[in-house]
N, C-alpha and C positions, 0 to 999 in steps of 0.2 A: 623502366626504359626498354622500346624495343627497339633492333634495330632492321633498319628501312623504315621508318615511320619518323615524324615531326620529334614525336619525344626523346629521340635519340641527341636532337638540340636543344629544345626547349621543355622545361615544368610545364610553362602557362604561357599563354598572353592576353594581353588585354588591346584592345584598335577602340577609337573612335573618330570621329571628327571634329575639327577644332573650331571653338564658338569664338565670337570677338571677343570674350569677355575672356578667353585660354589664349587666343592669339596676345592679346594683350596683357595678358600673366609671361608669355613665353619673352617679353621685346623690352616690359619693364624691368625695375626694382627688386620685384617681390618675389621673386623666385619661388615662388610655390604652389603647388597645384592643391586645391581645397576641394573636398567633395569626391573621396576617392576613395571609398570605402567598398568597394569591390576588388580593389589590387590584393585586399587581405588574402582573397582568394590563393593569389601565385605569391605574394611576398609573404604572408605570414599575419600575424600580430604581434607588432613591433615592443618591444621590450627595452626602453629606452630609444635613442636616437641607433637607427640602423644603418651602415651606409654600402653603397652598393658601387661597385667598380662599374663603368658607364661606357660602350662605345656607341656615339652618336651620328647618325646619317641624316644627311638632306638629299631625296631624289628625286629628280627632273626627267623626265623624257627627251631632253635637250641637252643634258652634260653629259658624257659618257662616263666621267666619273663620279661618285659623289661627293658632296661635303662631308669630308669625317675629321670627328675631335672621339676627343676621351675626357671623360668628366666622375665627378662623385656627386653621385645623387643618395638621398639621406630621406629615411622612409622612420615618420613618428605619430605619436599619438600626441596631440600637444593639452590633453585632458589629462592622460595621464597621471601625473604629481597630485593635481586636483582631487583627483579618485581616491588614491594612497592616501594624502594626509587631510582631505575633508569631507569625504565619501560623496563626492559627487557624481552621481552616475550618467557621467558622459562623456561620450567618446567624438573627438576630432580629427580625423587621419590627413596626413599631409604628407608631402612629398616635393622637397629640398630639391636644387639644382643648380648649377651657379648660371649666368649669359657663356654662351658660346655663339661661334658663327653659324649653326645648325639653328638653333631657337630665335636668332634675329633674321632668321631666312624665312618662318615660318607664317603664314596665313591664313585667315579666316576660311576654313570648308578643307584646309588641307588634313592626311591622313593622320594619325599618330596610333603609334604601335609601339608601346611597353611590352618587351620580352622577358622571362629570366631565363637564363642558359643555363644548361648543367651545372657548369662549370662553378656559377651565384653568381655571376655576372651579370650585367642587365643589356640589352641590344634594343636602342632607342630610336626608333626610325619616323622619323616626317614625309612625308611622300605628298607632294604640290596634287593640290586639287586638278581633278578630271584627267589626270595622265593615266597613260598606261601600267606605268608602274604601279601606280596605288592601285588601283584594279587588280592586279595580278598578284600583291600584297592580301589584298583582301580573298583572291580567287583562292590561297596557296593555305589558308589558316580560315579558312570555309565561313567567314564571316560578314555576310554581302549586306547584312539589315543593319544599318550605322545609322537610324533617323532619329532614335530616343538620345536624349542627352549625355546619360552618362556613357561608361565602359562594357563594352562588349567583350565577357572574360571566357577563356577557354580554357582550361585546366585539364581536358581530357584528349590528348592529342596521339591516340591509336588508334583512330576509329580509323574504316575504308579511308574514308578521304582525306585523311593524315597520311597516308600510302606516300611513300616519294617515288615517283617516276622522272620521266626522260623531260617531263614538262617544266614540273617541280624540283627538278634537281636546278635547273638554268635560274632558276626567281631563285631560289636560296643562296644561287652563288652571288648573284646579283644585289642581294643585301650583307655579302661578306661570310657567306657561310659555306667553307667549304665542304664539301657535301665526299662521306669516302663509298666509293664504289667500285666493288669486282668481283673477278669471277676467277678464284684459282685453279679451277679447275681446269682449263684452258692454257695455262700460264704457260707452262715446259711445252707443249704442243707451238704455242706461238713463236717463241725464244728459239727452238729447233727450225722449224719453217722458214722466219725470217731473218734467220743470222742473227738473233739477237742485236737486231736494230727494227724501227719502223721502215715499212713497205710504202709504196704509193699507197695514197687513200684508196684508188681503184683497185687494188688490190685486197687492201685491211676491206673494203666493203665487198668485194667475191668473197672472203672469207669470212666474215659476221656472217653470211646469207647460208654459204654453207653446214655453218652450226645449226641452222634451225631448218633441217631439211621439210620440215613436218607444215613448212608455210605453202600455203597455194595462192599466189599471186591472185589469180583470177576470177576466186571463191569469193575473196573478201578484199580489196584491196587497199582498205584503208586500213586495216588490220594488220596488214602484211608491211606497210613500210612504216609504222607507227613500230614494229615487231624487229624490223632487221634496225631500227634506227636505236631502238633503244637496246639490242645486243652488242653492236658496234660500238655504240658511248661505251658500256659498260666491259669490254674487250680493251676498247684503247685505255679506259681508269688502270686497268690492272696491269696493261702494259707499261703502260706510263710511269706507273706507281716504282713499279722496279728498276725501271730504267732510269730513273731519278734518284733512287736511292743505291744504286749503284757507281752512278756519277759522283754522288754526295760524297761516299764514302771513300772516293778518290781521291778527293779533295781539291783545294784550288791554289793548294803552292806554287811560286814560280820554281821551277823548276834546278837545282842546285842552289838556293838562296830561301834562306829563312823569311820570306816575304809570301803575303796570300795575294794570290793573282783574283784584284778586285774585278779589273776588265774581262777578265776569263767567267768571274763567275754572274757579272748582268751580262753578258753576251747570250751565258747559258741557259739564264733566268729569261731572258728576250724572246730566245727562240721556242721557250717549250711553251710560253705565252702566246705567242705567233700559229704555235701549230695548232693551239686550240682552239682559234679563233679561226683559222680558213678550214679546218679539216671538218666542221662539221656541214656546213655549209655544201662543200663539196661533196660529203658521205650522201645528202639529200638528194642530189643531182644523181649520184651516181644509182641512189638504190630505187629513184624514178624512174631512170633510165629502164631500169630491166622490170619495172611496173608495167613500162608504155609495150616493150616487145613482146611479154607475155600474153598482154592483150589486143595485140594484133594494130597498136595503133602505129604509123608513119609521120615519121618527125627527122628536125635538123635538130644538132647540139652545139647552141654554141658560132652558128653562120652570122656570114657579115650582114647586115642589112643594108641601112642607111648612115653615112657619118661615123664610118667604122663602129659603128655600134652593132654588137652582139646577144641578140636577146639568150636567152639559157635553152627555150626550147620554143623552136618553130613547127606549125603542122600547119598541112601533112608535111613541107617542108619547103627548103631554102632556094630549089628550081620553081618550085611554082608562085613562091612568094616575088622571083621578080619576074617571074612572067606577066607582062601586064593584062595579058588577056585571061589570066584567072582571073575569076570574082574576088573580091576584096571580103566578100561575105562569106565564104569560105575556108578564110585565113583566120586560125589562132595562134596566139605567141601566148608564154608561159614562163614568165619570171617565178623564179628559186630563191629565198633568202631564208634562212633560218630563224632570223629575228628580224624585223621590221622596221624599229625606231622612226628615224624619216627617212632611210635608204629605200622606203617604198615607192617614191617621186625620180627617183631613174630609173623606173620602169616607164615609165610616161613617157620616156623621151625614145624609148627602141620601136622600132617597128614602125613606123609612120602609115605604112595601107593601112594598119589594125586601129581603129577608133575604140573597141574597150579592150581594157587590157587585162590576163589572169596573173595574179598572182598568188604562189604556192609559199605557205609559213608554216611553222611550226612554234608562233609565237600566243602564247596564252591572252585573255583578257585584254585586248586591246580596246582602249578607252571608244566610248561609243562618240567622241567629237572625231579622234582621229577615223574610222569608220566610217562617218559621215561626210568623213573630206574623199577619202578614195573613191564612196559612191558619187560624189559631186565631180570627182575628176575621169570617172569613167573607168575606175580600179574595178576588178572584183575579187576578194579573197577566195582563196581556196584553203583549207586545212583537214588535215583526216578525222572523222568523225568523230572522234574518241576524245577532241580537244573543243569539238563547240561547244561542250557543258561549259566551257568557262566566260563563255559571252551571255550578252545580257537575250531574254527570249524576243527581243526584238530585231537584235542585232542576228539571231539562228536564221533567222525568216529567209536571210539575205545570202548567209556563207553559202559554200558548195564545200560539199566532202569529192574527196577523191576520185570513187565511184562517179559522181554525177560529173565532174568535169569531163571524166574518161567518156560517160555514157556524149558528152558534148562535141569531142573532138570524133569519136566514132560515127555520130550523126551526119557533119560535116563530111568526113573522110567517104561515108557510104551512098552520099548525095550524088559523086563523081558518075 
């Protein structure tokens, strides 16, 4: 086991796609999957009936949560005895599971991913055909060739692209894996600084930036905010880390009464949930921000436009966007999201002079239908270079890395 690397969670896994003949094992009776004699791989060779503690996922690009159970799944050779007491030489491998609402959810072409985790646990995941998630499933555990029938086993999960980054940490969490990451070194320098509380994000992100004086914005710029983005996650883990186990170890009693203050502790639970969810979003924003000044480009952050709507970044900016007698051809806008799901369609509605819209992500493998909706709707993605390996090489044709948007709004700006 190393750690920063996939094996740090998992032995093995195995992904394929499900045929009618598994979707219909998954929804009936029979509860077994036949023909799986490459899981020996990661589960072993079963020694009687084996059984494997089970947490199961159903993922949609449409629910923000998943479907999860917990189940026992039981891994056998059902030749076995036969062998033993009549020397017959042959092997049957099977694999037990009882119905849950996860495998009645399941469909023909959708993903399945048998894990085992450290721990011998198994992490059972289905992911609905053509969404993002299964893409990004497959992008995360380098496994993109799924057309042969059986299982697609990977047993060796240190290689480069087993590496966990800033990309790969979000899909891990994303199927329930909390992913730990920090940087102690840092720790008492932050704690001192910030009073030993979190800062504005505008702040926590001048500081991430700080730590890595050695970046030049204007050398490489997709490099640079891929760089301060992934210093920041890994600053706020470890701030986070202790500031929560700090709280913890406060505890949640009511205060003079031998009672545990439930509401004290989701409230707590709430908010550190809260802050994870808008602060990275924001860290984006903010570390573009000093992308665009570095390179000389002119922009609004955040101006009203139409219908009180606010795009995240206007150029060159927010006076000439309602000046009617600027060119309309001349105006870009630049929606910010960290992840995309379908909050990518309120971008569509900011800006009304701007007929195509950019949007900036930092979201992995996005399914080539959804892709094909934003070029239909006149989206165009942006993301920093270092994340289109994870699109299909058709879908590369199209993105814009950082650089080229820059080199875009530049053009525009130098046209004046």
């Amino acid at each position: 086991m190393k750690r920063g690397y996939l094996s740090e969670y998992f032995e093995g896994v195995a992904v394929k796609r499900l045929s009618c003949v598994e979707a219909d094992v998954l929804h009936s009776n029979q509860h077994e999957f036949n023909g799986v004699e490459g899981l020996r791989t990661i589960l072993g060779e079963p020694d009687g009936k084996v059984r494997y503690d089970a947490r199961l996922l159903y993922l949609t690009d449409q629910d923000a949560d998943p479907i999860m159970e917990d189940a026992v799944f039981t891994w056998y050779d059902a030749r076995q005895r036969a062998r033993i007491e009549r020397n017959v030489q042959r092997w049957e491998y099977r694999l037990y599971f009882p119905t849950t609402n996860v495998s009645l959810n399941a469909a023909v072409g959708d993903l399945l991913v048998i894990a085992k985790r450290q721990d011998g646990g198994l992490l059972v995941i289905i992911a609905e055909n053509g969404s993002s998630i299964a893409r990004q499933i497959e992008w995360l555990f380098g496994l993109n060739d799924l057309t042969h029938p059986g299982f697609s086993i990977k047993a060796e999960l240190e290689t480069e692209q087993d590496r966990i980054g800033f990309a790969s940490r979000f899909v891990l969490e994303s199927i329930g894996i909390a992913v730990e990451a920090s940087e102690e070194t840092f720790l008492e320098e932050m704690l001192h600084k910030f009073d030993g509380k979190f800062p504005t994000t505008r702040s926590f992100s001048e500081y991430a930036r700080s730590t890595l004086p050695e970046i030049r914005p204007r050398d490489n710029p997709d490099a640079a905010l891929m760089a301060w983005m992934e210093r920041e996650e890994i600053l706020f883990r470890t701030m986070e880390r202790y500031l929560i186990a700090d709280r913890l170890s406060a505890g949640f009693n009511v205060q003079g009464q031998r009672k545990v203050d439930v509401d004290g502790f989701l409230t707590f639970s709430l908010s550190v949930q809260n802050r994870r969810k808008s602060r990275v979003g924001l860290a984006l924003e903010n570390h573009l921000e000093v992308l665009l000044m570095a390179n000389g480009v002119r922009y609004s952050r955040t101006a009203a436009t139409e219908n009180k709507s606010k795009p995240d970044f206007l150029f060159p900016g927010v006076i000439e966007y309602h000046d009617r007698a600027f060119l309309a051809a001349h105006l870009t806008m630049l929606g910010v999201k960290s992840t995309c799901k379908d909050r990518w369609r309120q971008v569509l509605s900011e800006a009304d002079r701007i007929s195509e819209k950019h949007l900036l992500t930092l979201e992995t493998a996005i399914s080539q239908r959804q892709t094909d909706e934003m070029r239909s709707k006149g989206l165009q993605l942006v993301l920093p270079q270092k994340l289109h390996g994870s699109y299909t090489a058709s879908q590369q044709t199209w993105l814009l890395d950082i650089t080229q948007f820059l080199s875009v709004v530049l053009g525009k700006q130098d046209a004046k």
